[in-house]
N, C-alpha and C positions, 0 to 999 in steps of 0.2 A: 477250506482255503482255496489256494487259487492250484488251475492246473492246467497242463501244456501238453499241445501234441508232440511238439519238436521243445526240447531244452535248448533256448538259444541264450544270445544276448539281450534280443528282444523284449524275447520272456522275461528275465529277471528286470529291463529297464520299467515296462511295464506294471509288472507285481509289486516292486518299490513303488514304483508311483501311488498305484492303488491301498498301499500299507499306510502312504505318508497323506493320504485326499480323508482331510477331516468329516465328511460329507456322504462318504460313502463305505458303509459295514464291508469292509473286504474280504472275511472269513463268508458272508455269502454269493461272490462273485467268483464264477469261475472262470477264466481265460484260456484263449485258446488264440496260438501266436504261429502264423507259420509263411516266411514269404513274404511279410509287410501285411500281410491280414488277420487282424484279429476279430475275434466275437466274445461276445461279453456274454456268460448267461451266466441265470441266477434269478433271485428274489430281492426287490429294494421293497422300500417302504413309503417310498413316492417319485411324481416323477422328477423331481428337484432332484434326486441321489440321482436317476437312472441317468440324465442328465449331464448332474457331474462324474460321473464314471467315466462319462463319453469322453467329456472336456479334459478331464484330466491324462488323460493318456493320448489326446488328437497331436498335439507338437512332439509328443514324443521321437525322434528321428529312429526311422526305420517302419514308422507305422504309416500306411499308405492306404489300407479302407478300414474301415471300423463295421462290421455287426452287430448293433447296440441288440443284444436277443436278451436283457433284461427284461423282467416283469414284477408290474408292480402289485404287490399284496397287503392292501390296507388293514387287515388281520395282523 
């Protein structure tokens, strides 16, 4: 599942997001929220998911860069 350096608000608006993103397996993405920066790693299964990972968590309020450290594994 997903995991955090810092336990904020952030964190959880984030995690929800990524629970409710039809698009993208979010038991393999793991996050990392701290300060308005987050990075995404993990394994998608294309770059359409790695993609909307990004999307879906970009308006999130409070999130200010994004690290898309996603990788896609067509296996």
């Amino acid at each position: 599942m997903s995991t955090a350096i810092i336990s904020s608000p952030l964190f959880e608006r984030i995690h929800d997001a990524m629970l409710a993103n039809p698009y993208v397996p979010g038991r393999q993405v793991h996050i990392e929220a701290n300060e308005g920066r987050v990075v995404l790693k993990g394994n998608v299964r294309s770059f359409f998911q790695k993609q909307m990972a990004q999307e879906g968590i970009r308006r999130i309020d409070g999130v200010e860069m994004i690290d898309n450290l996603l990788e896609v594994n067509w296996t």
